[in-house]
PDB file of N, CA, C and O in Angstrom:
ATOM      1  N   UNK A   1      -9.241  -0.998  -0.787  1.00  0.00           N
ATOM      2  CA  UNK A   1      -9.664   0.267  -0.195  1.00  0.00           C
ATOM      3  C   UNK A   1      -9.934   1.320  -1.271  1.00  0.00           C
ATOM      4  O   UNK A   1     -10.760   2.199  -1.023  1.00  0.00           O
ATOM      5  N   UNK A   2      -9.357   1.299  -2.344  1.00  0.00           N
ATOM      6  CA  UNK A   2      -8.946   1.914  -3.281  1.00  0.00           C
ATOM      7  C   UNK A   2     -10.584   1.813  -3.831  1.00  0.00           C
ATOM      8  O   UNK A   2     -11.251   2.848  -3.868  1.00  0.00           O
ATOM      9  N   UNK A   3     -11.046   0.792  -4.159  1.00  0.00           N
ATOM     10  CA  UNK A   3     -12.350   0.652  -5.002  1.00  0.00           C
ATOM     11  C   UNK A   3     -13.194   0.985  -4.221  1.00  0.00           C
ATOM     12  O   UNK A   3     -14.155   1.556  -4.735  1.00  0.00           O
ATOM     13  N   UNK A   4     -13.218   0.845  -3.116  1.00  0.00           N
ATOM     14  CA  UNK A   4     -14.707   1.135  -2.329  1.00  0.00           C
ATOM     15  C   UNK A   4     -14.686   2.800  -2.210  1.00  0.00           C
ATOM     16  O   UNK A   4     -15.724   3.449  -2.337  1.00  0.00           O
ATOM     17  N   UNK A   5     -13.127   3.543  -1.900  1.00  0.00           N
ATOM     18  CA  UNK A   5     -13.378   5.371  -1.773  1.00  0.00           C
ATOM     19  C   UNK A   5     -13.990   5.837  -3.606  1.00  0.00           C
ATOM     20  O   UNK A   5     -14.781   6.775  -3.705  1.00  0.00           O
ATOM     21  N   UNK A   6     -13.535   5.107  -4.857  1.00  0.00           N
ATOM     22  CA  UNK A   6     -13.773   5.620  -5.827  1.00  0.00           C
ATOM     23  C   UNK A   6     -13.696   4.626  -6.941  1.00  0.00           C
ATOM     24  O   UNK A   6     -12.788   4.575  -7.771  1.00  0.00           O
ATOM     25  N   UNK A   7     -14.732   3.847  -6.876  1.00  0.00           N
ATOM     26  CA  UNK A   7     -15.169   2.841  -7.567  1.00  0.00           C
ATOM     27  C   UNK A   7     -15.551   2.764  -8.865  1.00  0.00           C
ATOM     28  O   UNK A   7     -15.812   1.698  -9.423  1.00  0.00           O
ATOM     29  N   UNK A   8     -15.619   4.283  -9.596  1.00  0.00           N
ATOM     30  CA  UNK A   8     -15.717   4.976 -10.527  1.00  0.00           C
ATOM     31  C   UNK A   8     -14.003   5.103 -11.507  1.00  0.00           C
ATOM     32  O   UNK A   8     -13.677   5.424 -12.650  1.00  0.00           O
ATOM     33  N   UNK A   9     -13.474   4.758 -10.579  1.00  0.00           N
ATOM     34  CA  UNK A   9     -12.096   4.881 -11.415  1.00  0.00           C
ATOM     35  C   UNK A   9     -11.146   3.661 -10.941  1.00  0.00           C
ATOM     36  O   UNK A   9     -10.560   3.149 -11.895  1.00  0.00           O
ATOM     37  N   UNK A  10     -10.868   3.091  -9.718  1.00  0.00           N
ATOM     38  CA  UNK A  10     -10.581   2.222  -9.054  1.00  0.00           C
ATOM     39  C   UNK A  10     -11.209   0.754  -9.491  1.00  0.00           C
ATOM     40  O   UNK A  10     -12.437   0.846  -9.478  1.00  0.00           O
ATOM     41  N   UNK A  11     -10.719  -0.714  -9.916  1.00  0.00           N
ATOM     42  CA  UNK A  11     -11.176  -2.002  -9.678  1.00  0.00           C
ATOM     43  C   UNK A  11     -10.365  -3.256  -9.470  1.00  0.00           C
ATOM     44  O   UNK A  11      -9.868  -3.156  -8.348  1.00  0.00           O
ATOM     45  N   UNK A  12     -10.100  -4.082  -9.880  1.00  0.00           N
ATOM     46  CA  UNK A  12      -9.985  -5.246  -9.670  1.00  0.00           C
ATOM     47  C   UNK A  12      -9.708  -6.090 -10.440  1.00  0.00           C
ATOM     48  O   UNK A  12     -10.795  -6.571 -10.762  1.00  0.00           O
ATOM     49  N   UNK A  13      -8.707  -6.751 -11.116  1.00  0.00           N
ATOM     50  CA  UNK A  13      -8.611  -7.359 -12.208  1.00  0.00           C
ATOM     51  C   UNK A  13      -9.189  -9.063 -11.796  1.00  0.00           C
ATOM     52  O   UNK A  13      -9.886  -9.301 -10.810  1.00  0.00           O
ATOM     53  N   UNK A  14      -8.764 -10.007 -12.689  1.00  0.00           N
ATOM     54  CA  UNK A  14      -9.760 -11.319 -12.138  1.00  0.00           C
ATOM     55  C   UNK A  14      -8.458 -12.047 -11.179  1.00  0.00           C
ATOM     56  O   UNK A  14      -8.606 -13.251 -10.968  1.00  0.00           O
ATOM     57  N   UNK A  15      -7.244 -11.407 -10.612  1.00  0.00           N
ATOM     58  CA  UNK A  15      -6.186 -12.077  -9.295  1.00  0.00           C
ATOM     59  C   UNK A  15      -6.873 -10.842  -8.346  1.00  0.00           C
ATOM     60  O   UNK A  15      -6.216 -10.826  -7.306  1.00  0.00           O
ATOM     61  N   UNK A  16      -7.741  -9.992  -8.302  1.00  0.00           N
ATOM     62  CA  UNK A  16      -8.123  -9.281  -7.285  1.00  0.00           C
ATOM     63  C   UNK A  16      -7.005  -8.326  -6.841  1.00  0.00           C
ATOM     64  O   UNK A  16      -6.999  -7.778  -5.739  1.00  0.00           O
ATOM     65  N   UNK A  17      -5.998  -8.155  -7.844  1.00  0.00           N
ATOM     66  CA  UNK A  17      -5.209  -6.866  -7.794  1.00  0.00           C
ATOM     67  C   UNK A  17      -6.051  -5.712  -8.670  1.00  0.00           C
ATOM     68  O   UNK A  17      -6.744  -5.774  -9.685  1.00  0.00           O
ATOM     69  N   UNK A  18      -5.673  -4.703  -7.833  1.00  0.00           N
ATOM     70  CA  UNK A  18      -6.648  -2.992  -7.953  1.00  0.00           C
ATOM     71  C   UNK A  18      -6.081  -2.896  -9.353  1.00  0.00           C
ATOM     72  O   UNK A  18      -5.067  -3.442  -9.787  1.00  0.00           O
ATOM     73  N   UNK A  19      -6.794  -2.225  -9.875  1.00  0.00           N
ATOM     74  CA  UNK A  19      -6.203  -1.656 -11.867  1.00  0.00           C
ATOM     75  C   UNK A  19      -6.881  -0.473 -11.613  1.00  0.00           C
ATOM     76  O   UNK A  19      -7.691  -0.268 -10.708  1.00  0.00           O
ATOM     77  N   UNK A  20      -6.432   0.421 -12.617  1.00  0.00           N
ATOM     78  CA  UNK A  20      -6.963   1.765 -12.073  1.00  0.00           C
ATOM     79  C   UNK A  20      -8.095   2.023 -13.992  1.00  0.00           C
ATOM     80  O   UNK A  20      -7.615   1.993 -15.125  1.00  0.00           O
ATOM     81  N   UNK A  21      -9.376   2.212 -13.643  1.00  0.00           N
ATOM     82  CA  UNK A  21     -10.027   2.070 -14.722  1.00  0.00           C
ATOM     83  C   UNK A  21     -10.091   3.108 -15.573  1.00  0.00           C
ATOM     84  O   UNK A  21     -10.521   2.771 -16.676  1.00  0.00           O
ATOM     85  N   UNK A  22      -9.759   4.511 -15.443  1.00  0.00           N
ATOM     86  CA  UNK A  22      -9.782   5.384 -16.542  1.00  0.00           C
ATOM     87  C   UNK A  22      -8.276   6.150 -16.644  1.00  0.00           C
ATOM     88  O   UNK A  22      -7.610   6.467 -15.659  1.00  0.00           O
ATOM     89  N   UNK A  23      -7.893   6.372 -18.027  1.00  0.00           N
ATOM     90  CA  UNK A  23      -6.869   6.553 -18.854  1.00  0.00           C
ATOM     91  C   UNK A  23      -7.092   8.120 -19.182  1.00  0.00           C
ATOM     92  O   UNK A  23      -8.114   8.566 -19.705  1.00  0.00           O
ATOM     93  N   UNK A  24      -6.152   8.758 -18.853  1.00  0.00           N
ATOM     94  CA  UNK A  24      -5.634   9.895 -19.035  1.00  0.00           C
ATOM     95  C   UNK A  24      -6.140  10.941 -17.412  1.00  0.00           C
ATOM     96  O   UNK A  24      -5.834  10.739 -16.237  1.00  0.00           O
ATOM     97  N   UNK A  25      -6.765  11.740 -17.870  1.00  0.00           N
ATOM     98  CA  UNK A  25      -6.696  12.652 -16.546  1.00  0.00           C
ATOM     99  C   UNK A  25      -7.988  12.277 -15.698  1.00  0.00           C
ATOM    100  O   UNK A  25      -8.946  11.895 -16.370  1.00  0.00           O
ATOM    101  N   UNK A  26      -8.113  12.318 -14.658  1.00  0.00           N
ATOM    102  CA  UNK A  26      -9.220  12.158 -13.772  1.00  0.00           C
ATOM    103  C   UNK A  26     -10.411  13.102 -13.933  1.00  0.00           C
ATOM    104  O   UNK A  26     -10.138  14.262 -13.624  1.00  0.00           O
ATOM    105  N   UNK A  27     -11.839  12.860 -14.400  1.00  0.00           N
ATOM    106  CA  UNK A  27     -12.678  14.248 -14.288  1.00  0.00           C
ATOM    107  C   UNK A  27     -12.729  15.152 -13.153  1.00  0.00           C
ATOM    108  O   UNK A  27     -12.426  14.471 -12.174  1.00  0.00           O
ATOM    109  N   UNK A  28     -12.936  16.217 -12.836  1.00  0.00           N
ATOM    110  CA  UNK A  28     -13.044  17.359 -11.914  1.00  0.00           C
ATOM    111  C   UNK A  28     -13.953  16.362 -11.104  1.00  0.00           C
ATOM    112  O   UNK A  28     -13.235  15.659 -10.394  1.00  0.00           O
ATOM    113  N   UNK A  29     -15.005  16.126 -10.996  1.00  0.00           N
ATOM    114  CA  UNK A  29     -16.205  15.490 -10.370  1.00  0.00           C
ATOM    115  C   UNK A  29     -15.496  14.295  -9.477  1.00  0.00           C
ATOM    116  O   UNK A  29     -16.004  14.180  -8.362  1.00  0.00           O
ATOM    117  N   UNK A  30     -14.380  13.356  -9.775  1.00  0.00           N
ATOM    118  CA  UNK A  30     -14.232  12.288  -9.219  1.00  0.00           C
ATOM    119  C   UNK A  30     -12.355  12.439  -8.674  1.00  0.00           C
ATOM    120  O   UNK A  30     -11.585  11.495  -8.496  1.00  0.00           O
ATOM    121  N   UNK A  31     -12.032  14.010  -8.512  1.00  0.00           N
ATOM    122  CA  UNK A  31     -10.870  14.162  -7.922  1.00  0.00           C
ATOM    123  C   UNK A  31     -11.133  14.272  -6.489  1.00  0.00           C
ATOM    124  O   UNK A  31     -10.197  13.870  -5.798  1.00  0.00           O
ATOM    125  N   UNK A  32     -11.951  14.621  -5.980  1.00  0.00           N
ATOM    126  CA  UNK A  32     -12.315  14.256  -4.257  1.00  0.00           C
ATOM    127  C   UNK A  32     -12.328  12.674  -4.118  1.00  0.00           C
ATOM    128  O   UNK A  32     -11.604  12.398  -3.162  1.00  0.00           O
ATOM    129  N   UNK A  33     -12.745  11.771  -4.565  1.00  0.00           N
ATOM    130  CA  UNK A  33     -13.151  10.809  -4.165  1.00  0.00           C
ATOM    131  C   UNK A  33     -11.620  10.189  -4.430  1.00  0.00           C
ATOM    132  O   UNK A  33     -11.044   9.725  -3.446  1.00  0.00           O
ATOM    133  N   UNK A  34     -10.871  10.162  -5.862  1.00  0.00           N
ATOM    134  CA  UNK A  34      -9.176   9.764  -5.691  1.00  0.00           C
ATOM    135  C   UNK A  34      -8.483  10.302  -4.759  1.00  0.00           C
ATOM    136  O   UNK A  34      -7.822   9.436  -4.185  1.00  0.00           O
ATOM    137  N   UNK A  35      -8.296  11.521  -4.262  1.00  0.00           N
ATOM    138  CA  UNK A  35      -7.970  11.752  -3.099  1.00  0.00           C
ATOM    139  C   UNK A  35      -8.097  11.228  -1.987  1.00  0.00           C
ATOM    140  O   UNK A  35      -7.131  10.977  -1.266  1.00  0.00           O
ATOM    141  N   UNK A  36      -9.582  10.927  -1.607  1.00  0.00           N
ATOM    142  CA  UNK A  36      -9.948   9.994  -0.529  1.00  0.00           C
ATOM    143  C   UNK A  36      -9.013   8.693  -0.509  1.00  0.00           C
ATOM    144  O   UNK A  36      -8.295   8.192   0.356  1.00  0.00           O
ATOM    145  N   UNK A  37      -9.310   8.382  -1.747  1.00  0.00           N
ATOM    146  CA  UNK A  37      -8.593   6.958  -2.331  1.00  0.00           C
ATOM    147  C   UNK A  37      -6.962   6.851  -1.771  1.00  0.00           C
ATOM    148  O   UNK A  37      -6.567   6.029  -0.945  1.00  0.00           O
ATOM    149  N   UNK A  38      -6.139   7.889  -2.437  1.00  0.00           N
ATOM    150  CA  UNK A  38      -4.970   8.029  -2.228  1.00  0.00           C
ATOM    151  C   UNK A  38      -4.734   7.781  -0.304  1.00  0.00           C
ATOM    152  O   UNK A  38      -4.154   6.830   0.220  1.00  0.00           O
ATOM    153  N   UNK A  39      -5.408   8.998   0.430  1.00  0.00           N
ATOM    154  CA  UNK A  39      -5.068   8.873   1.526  1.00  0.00           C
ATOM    155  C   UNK A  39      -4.993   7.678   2.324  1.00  0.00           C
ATOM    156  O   UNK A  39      -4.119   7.418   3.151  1.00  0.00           O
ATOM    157  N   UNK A  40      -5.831   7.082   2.054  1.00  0.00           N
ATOM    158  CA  UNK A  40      -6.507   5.775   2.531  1.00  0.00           C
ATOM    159  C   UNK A  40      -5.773   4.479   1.964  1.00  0.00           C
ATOM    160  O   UNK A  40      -6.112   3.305   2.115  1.00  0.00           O
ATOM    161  N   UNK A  41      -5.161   4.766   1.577  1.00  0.00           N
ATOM    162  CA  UNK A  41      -4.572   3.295   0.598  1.00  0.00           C
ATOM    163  C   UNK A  41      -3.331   3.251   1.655  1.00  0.00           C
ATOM    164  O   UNK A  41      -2.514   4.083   2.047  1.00  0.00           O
ATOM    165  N   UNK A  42      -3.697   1.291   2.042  1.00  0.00           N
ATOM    166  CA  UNK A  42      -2.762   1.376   3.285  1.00  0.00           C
ATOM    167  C   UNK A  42      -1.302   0.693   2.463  1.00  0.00           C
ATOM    168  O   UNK A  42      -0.480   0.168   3.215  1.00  0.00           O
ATOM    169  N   UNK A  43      -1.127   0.699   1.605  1.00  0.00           N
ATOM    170  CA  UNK A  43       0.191   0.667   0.758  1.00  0.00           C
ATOM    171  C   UNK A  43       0.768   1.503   0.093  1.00  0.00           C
ATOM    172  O   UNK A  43       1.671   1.347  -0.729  1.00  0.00           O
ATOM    173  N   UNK A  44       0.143   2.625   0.508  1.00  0.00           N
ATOM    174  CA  UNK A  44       0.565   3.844  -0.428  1.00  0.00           C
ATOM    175  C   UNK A  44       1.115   3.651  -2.185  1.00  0.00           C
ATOM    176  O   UNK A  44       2.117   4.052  -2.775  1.00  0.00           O
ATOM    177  N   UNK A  45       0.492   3.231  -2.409  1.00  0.00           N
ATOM    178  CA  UNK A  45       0.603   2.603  -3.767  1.00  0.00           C
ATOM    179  C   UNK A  45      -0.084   3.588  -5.015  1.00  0.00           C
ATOM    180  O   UNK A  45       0.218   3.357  -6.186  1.00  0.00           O
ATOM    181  N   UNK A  46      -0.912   4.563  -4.704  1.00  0.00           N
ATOM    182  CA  UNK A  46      -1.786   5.659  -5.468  1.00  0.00           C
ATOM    183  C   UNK A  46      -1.124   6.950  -4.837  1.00  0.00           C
ATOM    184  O   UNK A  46      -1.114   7.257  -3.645  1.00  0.00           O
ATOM    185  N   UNK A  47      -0.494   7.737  -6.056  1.00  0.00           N
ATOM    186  CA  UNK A  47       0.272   9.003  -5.722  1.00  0.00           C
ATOM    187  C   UNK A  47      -0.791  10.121  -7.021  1.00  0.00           C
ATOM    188  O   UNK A  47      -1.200   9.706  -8.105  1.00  0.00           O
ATOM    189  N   UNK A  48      -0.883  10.735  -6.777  1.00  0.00           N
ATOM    190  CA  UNK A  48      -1.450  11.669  -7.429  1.00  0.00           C
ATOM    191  C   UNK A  48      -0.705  12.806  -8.018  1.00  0.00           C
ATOM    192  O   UNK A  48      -0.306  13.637  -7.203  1.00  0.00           O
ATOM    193  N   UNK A  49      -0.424  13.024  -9.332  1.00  0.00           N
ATOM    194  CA  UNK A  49       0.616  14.179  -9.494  1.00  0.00           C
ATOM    195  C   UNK A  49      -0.473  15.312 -10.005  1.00  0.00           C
ATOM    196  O   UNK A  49      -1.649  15.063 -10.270  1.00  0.00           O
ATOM    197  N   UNK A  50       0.007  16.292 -10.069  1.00  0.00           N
ATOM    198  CA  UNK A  50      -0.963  17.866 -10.432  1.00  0.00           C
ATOM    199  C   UNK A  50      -0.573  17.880 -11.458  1.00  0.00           C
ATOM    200  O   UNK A  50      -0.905  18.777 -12.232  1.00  0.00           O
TER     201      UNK A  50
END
């Protein structure tokens, strides 16, 4: 779920567990779409800190 809200930061390693693709802070431009991400993740597994 995670890759399809923000596919830009969100993927898939080769067991098809999610890896999260960029290192350090999220750009301004792609914090709506992790958000989306977060809400939506039916394992609550993506927490977002400020």
């Amino acid at each position: 779920m995670c890759g399809i809200a923000a596919p830009e930061v969100f993927g898939a390693d080769d067991y098809g567990n999610s890896v999260v693709l960029i290192t350090g802070d999220i750009p301004v431009a792609l914090e709506a779409k992790v958000r989306r991400a977060e809400g939506n993740c039916p394992e609550r597994a993506i927490h977002i800190e400020a």
